[in-house]
C-alpha angles and dihedrals in degrees: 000000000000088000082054099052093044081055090053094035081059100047089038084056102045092042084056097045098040082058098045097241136169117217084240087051093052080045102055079036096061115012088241118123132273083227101051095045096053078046089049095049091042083055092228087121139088096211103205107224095258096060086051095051079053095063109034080049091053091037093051094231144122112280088231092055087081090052089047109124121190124225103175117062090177134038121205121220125194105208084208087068099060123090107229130223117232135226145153092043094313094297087112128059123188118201117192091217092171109012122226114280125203094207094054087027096214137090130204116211126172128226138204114191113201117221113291094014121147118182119182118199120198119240118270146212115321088252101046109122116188124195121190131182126187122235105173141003117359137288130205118213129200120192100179088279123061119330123260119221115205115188120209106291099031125117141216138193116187140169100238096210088115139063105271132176127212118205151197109195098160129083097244131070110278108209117198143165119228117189107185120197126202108205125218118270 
């Protein structure tokens, strides 16, 4: 039983923060105690099953998402799977390796650029962070000023608040990652 209400103190947690709740807002949500719910998520509780209903009634979820274990803490993606989106005449794929997700608020893609390929990408919001790292071949940045050359194996971090192109001037495939991390406004 104690194995079981750590289960339902984690998923009790994660629905809460995932929402942004406070305890006093799960409180005020399901008539059910400040006290018992930080209980509950600590898992040093026995919920009955009506306070349970209460909570996932005020909480608006399944009653099973509290009993949800996971089994799984990774998940593996094969770039090759996913189906790119092309751009530049084809000469450059996109994979979204990892979508964006609203709850870690970035995304990671990877990109092959084909020989010859230039890309620019219009600024974006204020907040938005890109991190690219080079896997293979080289890729040439500009950023408006002079341009930036990264070999496989190097690594950038920018505020993407500007226009900046990305470029293959080599005659080989150039593979990077780009995270992109949309700040908080």
């Amino acid at each position: 039983m104690d194995e079981l209400n750590k289960i339902i103190g984690k998923n009790l947690i994660s629905i809460r923060k995932k929402r942004n709740l406070s305890l006093d807002e799960v409180s005020e949500l399901t008539g059910v105690s400040k006290g018992m719910i930080s209980q509950i998520e600590k898992g040093k509780s026995n919920p009955t099953v009506s306070t349970l209903w209460k909570i996932s009634t005020g909480l608006k979820v399944p009653f099973s998402s509290f009993m949800k274990n996971k089994t799984i803490d990774y998940e593996v993606i094969n770039k090759y799977d996913i189906e790119p989106i092309l751009e530049a005449d084809n000469l450059m794929k996109i994979y979204t390796v990892f979508p964006f997700d609203s709850n870690k608020n970035f995304e990671v893609l990877t990109i092959d650029l084909e020989s010859g390929c230039t890309h620019s990408s219009p600024k974006h919001a204020d907040l938005v962070e890109e991190y690219i790292i080079v896997n293979e071949g080289m890729l040439t940045m500009d950023f408006g000023k002079e341009p930036l050359t990264l070999e496989k194996g190097n690594c950038i971090r920018f505020l993407a608040n500007t226009n900046h192109t990305y470029k293959n001037e080599t005659d080989k495939i150039c593979t990077f990652v780009n995270i992109i991390v949309y700040g908080k406004q």
